[in-house]
N, C-alpha and C positions, 0 to 999 in steps of 0.2 A: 662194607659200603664205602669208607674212607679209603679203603686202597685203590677201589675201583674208581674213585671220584680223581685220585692222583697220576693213574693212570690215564686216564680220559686226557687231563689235564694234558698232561706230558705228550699225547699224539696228538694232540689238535695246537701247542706249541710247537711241535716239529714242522708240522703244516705248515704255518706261516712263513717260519724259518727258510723252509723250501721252497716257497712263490718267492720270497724277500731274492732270494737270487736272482730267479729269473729276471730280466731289463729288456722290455718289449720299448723300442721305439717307434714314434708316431711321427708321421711329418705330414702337418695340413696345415693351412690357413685360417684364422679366425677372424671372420669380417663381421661384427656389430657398434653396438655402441653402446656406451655406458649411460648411465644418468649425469653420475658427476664426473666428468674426468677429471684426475687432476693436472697433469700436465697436457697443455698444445703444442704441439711439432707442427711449424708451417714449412712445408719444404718448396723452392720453388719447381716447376715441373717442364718450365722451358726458359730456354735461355733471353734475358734481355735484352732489346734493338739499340738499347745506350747503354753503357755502361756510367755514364755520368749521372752523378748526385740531382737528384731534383730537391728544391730549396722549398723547406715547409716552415710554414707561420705557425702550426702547432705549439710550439714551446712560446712564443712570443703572444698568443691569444691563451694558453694556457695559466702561464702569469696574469695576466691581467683581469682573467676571470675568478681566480683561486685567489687572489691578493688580499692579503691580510686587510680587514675593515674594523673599526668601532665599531660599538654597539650604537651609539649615539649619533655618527653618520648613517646610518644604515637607518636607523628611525625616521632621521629626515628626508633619505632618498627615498623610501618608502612613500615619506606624505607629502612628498611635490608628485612623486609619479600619479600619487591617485589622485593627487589635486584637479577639480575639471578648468582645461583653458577657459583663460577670458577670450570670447568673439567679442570685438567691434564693428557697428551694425555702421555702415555707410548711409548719412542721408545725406540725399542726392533729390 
């Protein structure tokens, strides 16, 4: 029973051995999408009418939105914003 099990063994290892050579190439396209990609490639796909730099305020409203605050100013801008304006009633 053991030799015939070793035997077995031994042609169905050859098997593999012999597909393992064979190298079937494939050449297609795969077009889907993932859930997570990790990385984004923006490639652009036509050429631009200018090549001059356009001037963005991004980093300059970037700062001053992200800029470091106290805890303690941030309390108080808090309770002017919800503060309700005083109207002055005009009599006339």
């Amino acid at each position: 029973m053991r030799d015939k099990l070793i035997i077995l063994m031994s042609v169905i290892c050859t098997g593999f051995t012999a597909r393992a050579e064979e190298i079937t190439t494939l050449e297609s396209t795969v077009i889907g999408s993932q859930e997570q990609p990790k990385v984004l490639y923006i490639i652009p796909w036509k050429q631009a009418d200018s090549l001059q730099r356009l001037d963005s305020s991004l980093a300059q409203n970037f700062n001053t939105v992200f800029k470091h605050q106290e805890l303690s100013e941030l309390k108080r801008e808090i309770q002017l914003l919800s503060a309700k304006p005083v109207v002055e009633e005009k009599n006339e």
